[in-house]
C-alpha positions in Angstrom: 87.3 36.0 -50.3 86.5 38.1 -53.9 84.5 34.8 -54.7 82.8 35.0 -51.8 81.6 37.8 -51.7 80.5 37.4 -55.8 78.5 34.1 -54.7 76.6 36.0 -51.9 75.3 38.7 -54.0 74.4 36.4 -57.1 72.0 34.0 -55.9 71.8 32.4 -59.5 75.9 32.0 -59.7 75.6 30.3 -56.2 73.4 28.1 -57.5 75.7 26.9 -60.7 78.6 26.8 -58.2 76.9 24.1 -55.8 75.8 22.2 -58.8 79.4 22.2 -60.5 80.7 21.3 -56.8 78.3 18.2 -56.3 79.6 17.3 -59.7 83.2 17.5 -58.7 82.4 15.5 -55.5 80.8 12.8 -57.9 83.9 12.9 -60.3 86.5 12.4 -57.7 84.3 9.3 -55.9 84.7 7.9 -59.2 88.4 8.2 -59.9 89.2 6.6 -56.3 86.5 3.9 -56.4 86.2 2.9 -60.2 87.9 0.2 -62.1 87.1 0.0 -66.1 85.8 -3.2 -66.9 85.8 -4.1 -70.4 84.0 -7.5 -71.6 85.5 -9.8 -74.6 83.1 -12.2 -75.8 83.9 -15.1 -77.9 80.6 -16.6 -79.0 81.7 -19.6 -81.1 82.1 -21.1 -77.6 80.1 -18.6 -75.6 83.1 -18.0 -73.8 84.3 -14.9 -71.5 87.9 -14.1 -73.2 88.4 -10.8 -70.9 91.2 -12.2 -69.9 93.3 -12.7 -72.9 92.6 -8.6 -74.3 92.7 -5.2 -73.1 91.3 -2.3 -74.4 94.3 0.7 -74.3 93.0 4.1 -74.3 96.2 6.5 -76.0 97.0 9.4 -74.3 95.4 11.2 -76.9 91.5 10.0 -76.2 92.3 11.2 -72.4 93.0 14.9 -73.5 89.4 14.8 -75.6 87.7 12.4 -73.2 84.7 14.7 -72.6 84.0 15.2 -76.0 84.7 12.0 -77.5 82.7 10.1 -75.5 79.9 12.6 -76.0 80.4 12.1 -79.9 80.4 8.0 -79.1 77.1 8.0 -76.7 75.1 10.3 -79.5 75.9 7.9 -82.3 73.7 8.5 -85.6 69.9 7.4 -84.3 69.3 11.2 -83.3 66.4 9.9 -80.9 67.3 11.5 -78.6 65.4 14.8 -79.7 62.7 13.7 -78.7 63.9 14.4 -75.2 65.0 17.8 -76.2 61.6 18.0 -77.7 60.0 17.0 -74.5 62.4 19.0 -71.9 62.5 22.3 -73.9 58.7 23.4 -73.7 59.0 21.9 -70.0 62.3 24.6 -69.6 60.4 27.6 -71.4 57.4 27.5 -69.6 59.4 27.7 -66.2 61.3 30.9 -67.4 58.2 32.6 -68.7 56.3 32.2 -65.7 59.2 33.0 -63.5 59.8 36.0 -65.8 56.6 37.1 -65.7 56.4 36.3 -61.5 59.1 39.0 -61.8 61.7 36.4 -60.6 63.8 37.1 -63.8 63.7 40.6 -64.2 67.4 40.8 -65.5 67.5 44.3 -68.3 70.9 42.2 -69.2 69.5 39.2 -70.0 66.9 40.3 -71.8 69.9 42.4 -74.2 72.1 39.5 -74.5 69.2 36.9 -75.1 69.1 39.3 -78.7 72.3 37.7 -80.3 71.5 33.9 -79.2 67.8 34.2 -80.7 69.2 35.8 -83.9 71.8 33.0 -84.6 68.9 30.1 -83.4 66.2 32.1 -85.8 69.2 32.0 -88.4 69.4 28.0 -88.0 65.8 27.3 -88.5 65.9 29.0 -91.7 68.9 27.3 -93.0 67.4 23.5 -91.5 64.7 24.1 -93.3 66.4 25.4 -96.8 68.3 22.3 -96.2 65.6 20.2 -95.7 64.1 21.3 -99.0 66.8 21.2 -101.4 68.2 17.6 -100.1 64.2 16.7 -100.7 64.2 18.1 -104.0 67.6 16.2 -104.9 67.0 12.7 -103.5 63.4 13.4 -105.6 65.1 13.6 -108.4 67.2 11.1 -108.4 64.4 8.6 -107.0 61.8 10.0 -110.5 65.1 9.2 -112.8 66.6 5.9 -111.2 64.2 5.0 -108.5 65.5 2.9 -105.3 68.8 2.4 -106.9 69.7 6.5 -106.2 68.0 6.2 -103.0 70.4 2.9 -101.8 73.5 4.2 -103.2 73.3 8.0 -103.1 71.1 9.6 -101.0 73.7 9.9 -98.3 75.8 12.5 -100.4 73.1 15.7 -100.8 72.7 14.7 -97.0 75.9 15.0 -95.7 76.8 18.0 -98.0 74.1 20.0 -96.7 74.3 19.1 -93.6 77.7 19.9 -93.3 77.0 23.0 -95.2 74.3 23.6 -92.7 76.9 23.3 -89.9 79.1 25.7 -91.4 77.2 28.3 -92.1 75.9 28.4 -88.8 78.9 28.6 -87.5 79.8 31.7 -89.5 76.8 33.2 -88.5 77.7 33.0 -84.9 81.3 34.0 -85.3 79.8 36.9 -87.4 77.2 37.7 -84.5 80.0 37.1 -81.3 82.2 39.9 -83.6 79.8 42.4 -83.8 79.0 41.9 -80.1 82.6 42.0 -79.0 84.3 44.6 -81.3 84.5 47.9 -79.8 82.9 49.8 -83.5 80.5 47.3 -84.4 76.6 47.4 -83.6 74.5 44.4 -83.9 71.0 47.0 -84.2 68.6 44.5 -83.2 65.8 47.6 -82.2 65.5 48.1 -86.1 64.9 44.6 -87.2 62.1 44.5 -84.4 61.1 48.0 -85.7 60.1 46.2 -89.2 58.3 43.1 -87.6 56.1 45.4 -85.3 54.7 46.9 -88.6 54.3 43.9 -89.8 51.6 42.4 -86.3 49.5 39.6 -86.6 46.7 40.1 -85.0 46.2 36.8 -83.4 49.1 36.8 -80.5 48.3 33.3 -79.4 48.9 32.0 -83.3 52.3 34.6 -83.3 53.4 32.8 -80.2 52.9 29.9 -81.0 54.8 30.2 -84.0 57.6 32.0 -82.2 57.9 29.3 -80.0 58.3 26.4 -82.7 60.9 28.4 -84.7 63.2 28.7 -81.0 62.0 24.6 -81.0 63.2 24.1 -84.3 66.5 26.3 -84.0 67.7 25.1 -80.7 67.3 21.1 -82.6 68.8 22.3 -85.9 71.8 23.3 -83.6 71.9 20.2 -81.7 71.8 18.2 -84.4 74.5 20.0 -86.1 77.0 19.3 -83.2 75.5 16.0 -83.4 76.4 15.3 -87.2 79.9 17.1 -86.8 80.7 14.9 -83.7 80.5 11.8 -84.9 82.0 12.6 -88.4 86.0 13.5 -86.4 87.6 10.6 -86.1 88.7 10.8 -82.0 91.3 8.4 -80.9 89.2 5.5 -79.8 90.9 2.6 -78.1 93.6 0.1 -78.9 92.7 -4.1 -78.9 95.7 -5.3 -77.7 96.0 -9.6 -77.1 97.8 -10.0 -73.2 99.6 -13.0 -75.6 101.3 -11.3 -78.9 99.3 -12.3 -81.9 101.7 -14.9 -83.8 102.5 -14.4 -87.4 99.9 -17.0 -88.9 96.8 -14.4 -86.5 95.2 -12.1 -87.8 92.1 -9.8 -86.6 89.8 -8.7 -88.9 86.5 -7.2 -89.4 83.9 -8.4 -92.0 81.2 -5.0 -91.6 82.0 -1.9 -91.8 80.2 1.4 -93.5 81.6 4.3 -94.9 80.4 8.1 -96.2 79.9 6.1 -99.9 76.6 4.7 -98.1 75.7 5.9 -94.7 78.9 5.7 -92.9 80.2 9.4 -91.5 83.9 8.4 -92.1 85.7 8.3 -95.2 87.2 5.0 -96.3 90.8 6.9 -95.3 89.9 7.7 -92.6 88.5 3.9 -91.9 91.6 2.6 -93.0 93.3 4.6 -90.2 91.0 4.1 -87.8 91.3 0.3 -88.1 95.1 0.4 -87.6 94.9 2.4 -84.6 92.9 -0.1 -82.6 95.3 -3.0 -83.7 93.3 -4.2 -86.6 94.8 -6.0 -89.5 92.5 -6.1 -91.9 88.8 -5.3 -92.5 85.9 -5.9 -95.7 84.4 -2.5 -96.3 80.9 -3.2 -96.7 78.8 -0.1 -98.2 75.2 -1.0 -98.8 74.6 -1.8 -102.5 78.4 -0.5 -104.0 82.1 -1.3 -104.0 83.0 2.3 -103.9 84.6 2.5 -100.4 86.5 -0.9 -100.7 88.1 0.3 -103.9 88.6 3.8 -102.3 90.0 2.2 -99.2 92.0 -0.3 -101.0 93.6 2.8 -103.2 94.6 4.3 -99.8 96.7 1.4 -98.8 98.1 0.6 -101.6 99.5 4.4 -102.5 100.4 4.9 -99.1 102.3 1.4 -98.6 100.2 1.0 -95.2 100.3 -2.5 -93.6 96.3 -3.2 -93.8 94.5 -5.6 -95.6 91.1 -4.3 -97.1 89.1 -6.9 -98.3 86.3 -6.1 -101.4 83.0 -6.6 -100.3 79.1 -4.7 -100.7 76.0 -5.1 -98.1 73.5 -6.4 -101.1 71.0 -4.2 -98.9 67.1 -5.4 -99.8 64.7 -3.5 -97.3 61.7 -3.8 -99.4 62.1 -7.6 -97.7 64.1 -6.8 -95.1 67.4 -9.2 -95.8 70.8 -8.0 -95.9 73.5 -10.1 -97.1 77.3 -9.4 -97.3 79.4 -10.7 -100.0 83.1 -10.9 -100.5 85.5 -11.5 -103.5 83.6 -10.0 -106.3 84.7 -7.1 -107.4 81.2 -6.6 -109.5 78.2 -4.6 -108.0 75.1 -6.5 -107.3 71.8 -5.0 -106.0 68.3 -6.1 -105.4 65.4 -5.5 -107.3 64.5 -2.6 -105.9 67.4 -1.0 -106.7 66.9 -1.8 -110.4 67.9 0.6 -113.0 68.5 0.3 -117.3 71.9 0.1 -117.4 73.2 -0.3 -113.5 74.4 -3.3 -112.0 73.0 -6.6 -111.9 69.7 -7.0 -110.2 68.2 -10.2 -108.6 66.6 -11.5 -105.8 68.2 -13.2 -102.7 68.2 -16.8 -103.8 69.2 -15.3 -107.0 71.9 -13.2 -105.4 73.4 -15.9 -103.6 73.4 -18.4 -106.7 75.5 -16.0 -108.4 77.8 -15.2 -106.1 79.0 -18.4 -105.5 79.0 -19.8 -108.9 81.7 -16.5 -109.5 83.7 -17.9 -106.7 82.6 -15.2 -104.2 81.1 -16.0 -100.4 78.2 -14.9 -99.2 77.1 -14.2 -95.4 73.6 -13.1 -94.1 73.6 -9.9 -91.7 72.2 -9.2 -88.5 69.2 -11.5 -89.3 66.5 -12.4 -87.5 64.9 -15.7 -85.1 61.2 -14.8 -85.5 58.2 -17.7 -86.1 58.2 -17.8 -90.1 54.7 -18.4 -91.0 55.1 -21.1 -93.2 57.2 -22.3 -90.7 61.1 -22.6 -89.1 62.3 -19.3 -88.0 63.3 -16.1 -89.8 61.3 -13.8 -92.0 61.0 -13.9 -95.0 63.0 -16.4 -95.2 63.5 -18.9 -92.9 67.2 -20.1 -92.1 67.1 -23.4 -93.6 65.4 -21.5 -96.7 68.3 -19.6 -96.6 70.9 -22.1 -96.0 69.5 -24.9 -99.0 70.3 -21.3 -101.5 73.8 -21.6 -100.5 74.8 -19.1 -97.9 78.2 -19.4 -96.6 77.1 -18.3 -92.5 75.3 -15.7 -90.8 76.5 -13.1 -88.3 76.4 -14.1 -84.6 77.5 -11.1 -83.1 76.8 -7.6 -85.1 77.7 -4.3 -83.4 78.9 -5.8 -80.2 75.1 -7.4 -79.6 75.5 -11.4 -79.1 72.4 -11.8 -76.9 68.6 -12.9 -77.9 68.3 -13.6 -81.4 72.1 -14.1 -82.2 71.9 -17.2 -80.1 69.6 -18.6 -81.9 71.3 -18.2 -85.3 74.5 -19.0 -83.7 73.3 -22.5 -82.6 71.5 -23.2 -86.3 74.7 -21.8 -88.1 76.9 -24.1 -85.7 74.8 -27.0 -86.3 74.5 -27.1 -90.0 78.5 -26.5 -90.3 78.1 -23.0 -91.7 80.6 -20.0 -91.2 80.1 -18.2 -87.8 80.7 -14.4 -88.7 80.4 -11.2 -87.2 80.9 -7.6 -88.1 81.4 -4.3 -86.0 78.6 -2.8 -88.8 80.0 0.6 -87.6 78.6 3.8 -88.9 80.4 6.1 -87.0 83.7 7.5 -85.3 82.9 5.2 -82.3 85.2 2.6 -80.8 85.2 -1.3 -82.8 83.1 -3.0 -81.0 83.5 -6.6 -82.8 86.2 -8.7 -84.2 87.7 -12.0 -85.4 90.4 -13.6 -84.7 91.7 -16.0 -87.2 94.5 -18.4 -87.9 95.7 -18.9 -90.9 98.0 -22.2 -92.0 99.3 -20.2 -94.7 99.5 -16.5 -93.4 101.3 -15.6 -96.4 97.6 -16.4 -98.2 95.2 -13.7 -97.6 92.3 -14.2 -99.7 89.0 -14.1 -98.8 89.0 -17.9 -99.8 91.9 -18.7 -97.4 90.3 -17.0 -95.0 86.6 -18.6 -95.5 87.6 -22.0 -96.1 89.7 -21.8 -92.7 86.7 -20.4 -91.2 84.4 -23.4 -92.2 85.9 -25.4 -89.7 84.7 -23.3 -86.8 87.5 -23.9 -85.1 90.2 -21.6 -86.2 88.6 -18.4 -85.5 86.8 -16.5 -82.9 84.0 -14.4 -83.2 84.4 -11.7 -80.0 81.9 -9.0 -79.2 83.7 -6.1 -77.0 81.0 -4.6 -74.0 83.1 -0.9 -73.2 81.1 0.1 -70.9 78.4 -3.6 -69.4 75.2 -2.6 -68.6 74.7 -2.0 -64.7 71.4 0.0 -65.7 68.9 -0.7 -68.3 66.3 1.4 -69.3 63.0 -0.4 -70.9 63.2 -0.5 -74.9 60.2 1.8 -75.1 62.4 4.5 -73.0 65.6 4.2 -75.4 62.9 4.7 -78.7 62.3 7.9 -77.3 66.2 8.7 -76.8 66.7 7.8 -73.1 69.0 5.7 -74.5 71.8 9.0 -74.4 70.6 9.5 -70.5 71.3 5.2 -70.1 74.9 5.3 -71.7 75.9 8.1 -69.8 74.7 6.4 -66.3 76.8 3.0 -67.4 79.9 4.9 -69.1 80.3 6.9 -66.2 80.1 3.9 -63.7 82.6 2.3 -65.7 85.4 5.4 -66.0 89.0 4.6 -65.1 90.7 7.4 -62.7 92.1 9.4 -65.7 89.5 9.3 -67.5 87.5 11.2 -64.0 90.5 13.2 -63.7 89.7 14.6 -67.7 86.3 15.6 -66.5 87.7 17.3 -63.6 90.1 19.4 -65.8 87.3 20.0 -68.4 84.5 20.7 -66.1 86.8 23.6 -64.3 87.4 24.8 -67.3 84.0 25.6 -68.3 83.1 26.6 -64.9 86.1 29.7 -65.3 84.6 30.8 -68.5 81.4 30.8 -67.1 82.5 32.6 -64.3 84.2 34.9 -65.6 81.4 35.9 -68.1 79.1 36.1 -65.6 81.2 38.1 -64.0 81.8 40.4 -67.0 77.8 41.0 -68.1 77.4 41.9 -64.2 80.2 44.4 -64.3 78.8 45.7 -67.7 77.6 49.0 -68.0 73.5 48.0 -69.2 74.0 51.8 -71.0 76.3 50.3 -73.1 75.1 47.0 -73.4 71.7 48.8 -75.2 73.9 51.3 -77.2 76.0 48.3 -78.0 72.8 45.3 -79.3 70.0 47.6 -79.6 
């Protein structure tokens, strides 16, 4: 009855409460009528293996499912600010026109909209510091070694002051929520505005306007910080478990993988475990142009005594001609020759690259390539496969990051046909669930090499090359949609039409969670003495 009688005299609360209960409605449809449907695809054969894996969620992943998922959907391509950049102005121009209607006319919210405006104001300053000083570093680095720092190091002054970033942003709110909550403390916001009204500029429109892209700017520096620190915590993800026990002589591995020694958010420890606990034996850590984060990774194992196999391998990464090429069992550093620099590792071309790595015993495997119309004909550019295959390449990828559609058909049936290796690699970035894998059979499983392991797969025939789906596509948005980060709104729509019931049932517990706490400080600003509030902010 109290709630009653609290939703009929706050029209706005009335209006959260009908939303939150549609979305409750929606959450428990889901858990009586959904079924999650995972897709294995093996596509040596172009076969659907659904049937012979499952993908486990732990107990674990249901607990966090909410915000793990978030972290997985947001990934690393950040797009999707362009929709915050396209809602936002939409959003403010509704509140100041209903503020100025005298709609909003709320004393209270004008008080408490201080503290949030402080701590946004505070993150544009410290983005754009940021911005600067990683600028100035990866500068540096590029006038003293030129491409070479910008390929191998140009993630580390980003992900230190990004993280940075985060941090102090998140002192500055804990600082700004203690002032605001402890019974001594004043936050004195009329004296900082005191000092900026002596300070006018005389053109309003320009101050606005200003005003306005600083709130932009803050609310995307914030955004993007929860972004960053998402995807960086490595949530339980899921667990690839064969309905038949693997036998001694299978193995599953994956050949592409990035850690935080390129542009991978993850540590090579923390790859390590994340590989074991979705039933992976054994993986090639693949940073672009270094061997850093396999010998990090393989340290790991072997100090810890962990039953993993991590296999040495680099992503010789040339984007000055777009080709990327994994190679595995050299323990040397190769680059391209834009990454050439007196007295770094070996620099050479591709058909260079590839010569040398096979006449040092090593294998060599071209990534997520391309099927386009070469113009001096065949397909692929620059180089065209059979280009490509005449310098020696071992195989190509055929699946890469779950994809096995389009192009990857069309290198799949060239690779097949010319009795190279079929490959494929997750060429995962990020804390989000494996999305590709092989499955191999070894005649000697005591004999893990990386030549065992490629001479088996020559044959095509004892190995598969599977591409998980988590969440199949029952809506998809046009490309020119998910460029402009509708791609966030897209994976949402399919994850959530593909949610098991305790996954819905997660939801339901987090969504009445932040429901209370909305509730309940709602309930506590209304309450509020607005006496205090101004003795209190102002």
């Amino acid at each position: 009855m109290a709630l009653k009688a609290f939703l009929k005299k706050n029209k706005f609360f009335s209006i959260i409460t009908l939303v939150f209960t549609i979305w409750i409605l929606f959450l428990i449809i889901l858990a009586i009528f959904n079924r999650r449907n995972v897709i294995f695809w093996e596509n040596i054969s172009n076969t659907d293996v659904s049937s012979e894996y499952l993908s486990v969620l732990p107990p674990l992943r249901y607990i966090l499912e909410p915000i793990a998922q978030l972290s997985f959907i947001l990934e690393m391509e950040f797009s999707w600010l362009f929709i915050v950049i396209i809602i936002y102005p939409i959003l403010r121009i509704i509140y100041l026109i209903l503020r100025k209607k005298g709609i909003i006319h709320s004393k209270k919210l004008r008080l408490i909209k201080n503290p949030l405006v402080d701590v946004i104001r505070f993150s544009y300053k410290v983005l754009m510091l940021t911005i600067l000083v990683i600028g100035l570093i990866i500068l540096a680095g590029y006038l003293i070694q030129g491409y070479f720092f910008v390929s191998r190091y140009f993630m580390i002054p980003v992900q230190i002051g990004v993280h940075l970033c985060i941090i102090l942003i998140i002192i500055k709110t804990l600082y700004v929520l203690i002032k605001l909550f402890h019974p001594r403390l004043q936050c004195n916001y009329s004296k900082k505005r005191k000092k900026k009204v002596k300070k006018r500029i005389k053109r309003r429109s320009l101050k606005s306007i200003k005003r306005e892209f600083v709130y932009l700017v803050g609310v995307c520096s914030l955004l993007l910080g929860i972004n960053i620190l998402l995807i960086s915590i490595p949530f339980p993800t899921h667990r690839i478990v064969p309905i038949v026990p693997l036998d001694d002589d299978e193995f599953l591995f994956d050949f592409h993988v990035h850690t935080t020694y390129s542009d991978g958010w993850l540590t090579p420890e923390e790859r390590v475990l994340w590989y074991i606990e979705q039933g992976i034996s054994g993986a090639a850590f693949s940073d672009h142009d270094n061997i850093r984060g396999a010998s990090a990774a393989q340290n790991f194992v072997e100090v810890n005594g962990l039953q993993f196999i991590v296999f040495m391998a680099e992503e010789w990464t040339d984007n000055e001609n777009g080709i990327h090429m994994n190679y595995f069992g050299i323990a040397e550093e190769l680059v391209p020759l834009q990454s050439y620099t007196p007295g770094g590792p070996t620099a050479k071309n591709a058909q260079d690259t590839i010569a040398y790595v096979k006449a040092n015993g090593g294998y060599i495997t071209v990534n997520h390539y391309n099927a386009d119309p070469n113009p001096n004909g065949g397909v692929g550019v620059p180089y065209n496969l059979t280009q490509l295959r005449d310098w020696g390449v071992d195989g190509f990828e055929i699946i890469n990051g779950g994809s096995y559609g389009g192009k990857y058909q069309d290198i799949r049936n060239f690779t097949l046909s010319n009795n190279l290796i079929c490959i494929g690699g997750s060429d995962i970035h990020t804390n989000e669930p494996l999305n590709t894998f092989i499955k191999i059979k070894l005649s000697d499983p005591t004999n893990l090499t990386i030549t065992n392991i490629f001479e088996t797969m020559k044959t095509n025939s004892t190995h598969e090359v599977i591409g998980i789906k988590l969440n199949p596509k029952a809506v998809d948005f046009p490309g020119d949609l998910n460029d402009f980060g509708f791609y966030v709104i897209e994976d949402f729509i399919n994850y959530f039409l593909n949610v098991d019931v305790y996954q819905s049932l997660s939801w339901i517990i987090w969504s009445g969670a932040v429901y209370i706490i909305i509730f309940l400080s709602y309930r506590k600003i209304k309450k509020v003495d607005i006496a205090f509030l101004k003795r209190k902010i102002l």
